[in-house]
C-alpha positions as CSV (number, residue, x, y, z in Angstrom):
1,X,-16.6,11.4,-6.4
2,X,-16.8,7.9,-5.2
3,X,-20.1,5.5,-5.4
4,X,-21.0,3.1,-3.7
5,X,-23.2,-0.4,-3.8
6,X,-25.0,-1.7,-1.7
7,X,-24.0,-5.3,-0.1
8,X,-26.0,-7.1,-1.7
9,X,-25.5,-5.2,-5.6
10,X,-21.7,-6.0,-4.7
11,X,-22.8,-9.8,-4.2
12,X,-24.1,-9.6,-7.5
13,X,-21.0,-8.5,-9.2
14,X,-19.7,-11.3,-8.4
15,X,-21.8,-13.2,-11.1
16,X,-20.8,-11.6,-14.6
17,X,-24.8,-11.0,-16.4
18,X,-23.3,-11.5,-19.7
19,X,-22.0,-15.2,-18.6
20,X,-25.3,-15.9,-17.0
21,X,-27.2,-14.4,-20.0
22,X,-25.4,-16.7,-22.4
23,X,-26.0,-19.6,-20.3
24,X,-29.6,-18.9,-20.4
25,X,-29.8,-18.7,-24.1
26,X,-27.6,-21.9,-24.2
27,X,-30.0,-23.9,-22.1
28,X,-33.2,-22.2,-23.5
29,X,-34.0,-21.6,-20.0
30,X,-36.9,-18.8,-20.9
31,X,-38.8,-20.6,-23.2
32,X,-41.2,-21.2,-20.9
33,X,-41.0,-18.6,-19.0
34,X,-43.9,-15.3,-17.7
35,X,-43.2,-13.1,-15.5
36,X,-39.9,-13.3,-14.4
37,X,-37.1,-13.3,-16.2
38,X,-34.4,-15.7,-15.2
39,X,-31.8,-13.0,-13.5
40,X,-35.0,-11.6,-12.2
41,X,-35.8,-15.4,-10.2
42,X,-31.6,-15.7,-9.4
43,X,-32.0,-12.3,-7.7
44,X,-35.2,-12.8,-5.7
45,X,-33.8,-16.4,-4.9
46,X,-30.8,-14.7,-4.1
47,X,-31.9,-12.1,-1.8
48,X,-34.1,-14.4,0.3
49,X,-31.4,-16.4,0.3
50,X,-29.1,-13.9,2.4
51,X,-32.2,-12.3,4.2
52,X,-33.3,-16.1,5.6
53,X,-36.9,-15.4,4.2
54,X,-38.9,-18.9,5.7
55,X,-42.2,-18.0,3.2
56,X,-43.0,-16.4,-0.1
57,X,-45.2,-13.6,2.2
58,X,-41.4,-12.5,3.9
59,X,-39.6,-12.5,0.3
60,X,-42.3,-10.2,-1.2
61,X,-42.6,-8.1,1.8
62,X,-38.3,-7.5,1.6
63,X,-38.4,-7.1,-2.1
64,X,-41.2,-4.4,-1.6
65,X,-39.5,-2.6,1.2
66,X,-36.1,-2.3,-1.2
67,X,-38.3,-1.4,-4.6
68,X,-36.8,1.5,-5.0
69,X,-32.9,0.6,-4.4
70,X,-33.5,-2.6,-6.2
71,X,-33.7,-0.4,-10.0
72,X,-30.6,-0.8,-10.6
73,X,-30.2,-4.4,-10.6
74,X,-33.0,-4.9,-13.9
């Protein structure tokens, strides 16, 4: 049976977690942090990025329309 990702799930392969994770802990990037986690910001970021969101209103409105198929990034 074959699966398949979304675009945009595919785009994220392309940055390994584990690397991303470690630089995080390197940097102490989530000391600070509430809320989001730091993969959680790079994929929001991310996904108005490619969607050319112009306000916060339009990233939160495409992040809610997606909920559901956006589980399975974390």
């Amino acid at each position: 049976m074959n699966r398949f990702g979304s675009i945009f799930s595919q785009l994220l392969q392309l940055f390994p977690r584990a690397e991303f994770e470690a630089a995080v802990k390197e940097t102490r990037a989530e000391r600070h942090a509430r809320g989001f986690t730091c993969w959680g910001q790079f994929v929001a970021m991310l996904f108005c990025q490619f969607g050319r969101a112009h306000s916060l209103r339009e990233i939160c409105g495409g992040l809610a329309t997606c909920e559901g198929k956006l589980v399975h990034l974390g």
